[in-house]
C-alpha positions in Angstrom: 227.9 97.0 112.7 225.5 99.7 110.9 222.8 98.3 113.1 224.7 99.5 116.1 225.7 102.8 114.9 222.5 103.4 114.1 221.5 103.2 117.7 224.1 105.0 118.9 223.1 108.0 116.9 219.0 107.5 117.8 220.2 107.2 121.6 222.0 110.4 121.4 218.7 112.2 119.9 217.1 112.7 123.2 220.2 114.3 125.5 220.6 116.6 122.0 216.5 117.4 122.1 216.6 118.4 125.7 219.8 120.2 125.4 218.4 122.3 123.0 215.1 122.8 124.9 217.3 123.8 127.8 219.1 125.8 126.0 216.0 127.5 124.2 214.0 127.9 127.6 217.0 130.0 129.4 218.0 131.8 126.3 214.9 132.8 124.3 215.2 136.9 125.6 218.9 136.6 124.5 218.3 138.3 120.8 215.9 141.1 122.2 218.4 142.2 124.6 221.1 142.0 122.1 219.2 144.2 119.7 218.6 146.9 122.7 221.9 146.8 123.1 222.7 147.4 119.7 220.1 150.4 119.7 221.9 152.1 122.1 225.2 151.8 120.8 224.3 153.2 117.6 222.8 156.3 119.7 225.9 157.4 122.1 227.7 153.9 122.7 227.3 154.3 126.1 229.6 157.5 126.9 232.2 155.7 124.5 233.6 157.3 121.4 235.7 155.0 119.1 237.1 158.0 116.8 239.2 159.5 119.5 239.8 156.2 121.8 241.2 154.6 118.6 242.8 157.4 117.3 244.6 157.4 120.7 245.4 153.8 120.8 246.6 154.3 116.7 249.2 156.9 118.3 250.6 154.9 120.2 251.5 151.8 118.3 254.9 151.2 116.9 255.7 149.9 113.1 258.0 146.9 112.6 259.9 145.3 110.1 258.7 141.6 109.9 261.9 139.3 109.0 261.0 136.1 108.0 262.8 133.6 109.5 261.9 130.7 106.7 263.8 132.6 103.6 267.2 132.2 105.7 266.7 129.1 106.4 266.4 128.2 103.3 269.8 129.8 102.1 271.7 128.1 105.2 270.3 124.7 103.5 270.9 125.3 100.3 274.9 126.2 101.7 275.0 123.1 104.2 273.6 120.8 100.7 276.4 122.4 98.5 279.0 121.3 100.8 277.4 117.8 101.4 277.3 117.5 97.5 281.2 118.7 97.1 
């Protein structure tokens, strides 16, 4: 039983190997562009300013009472018990 397991897991080395060459081969520029990227959002963000688009969006959202619906719950079962119990 190890014996086969332990093929199974060699057989799978090679589609893992070239998956990850594949994957290096097509995505090795990936981390220069993302720090260009990076560069020019910390210099203007590209016409995009956070402060007053989230200061905006801010505005405009509404505060709400959460009510929990597990604490009633509770005090139903504890009433539905008592009466069960009587």
């Amino acid at each position: 039983m190890a014996m086969d397991m332990m093929k199974k897991n060699l057989s799978m080395i090679i589609p893992q190997t070239l998956t990850f060459a594949w994957v290096n081969f097509f995505f090795s520029g990936f981390v220069a562009a993302m720090d260009d990227t990076q560069r020019m959002m910390q210099m203007g963000g590209f016409g995009f300013d956070p402060s007053k688009s989230l200061g905006a969006e801010k505005d405009g959202l509404d505060i709400v009472q959460h009510e929990w619906a597990l604490p009633k719950f509770e005090h139903r079962a504890e009433a539905v018990l008592k009466k069960l119990v009587r």
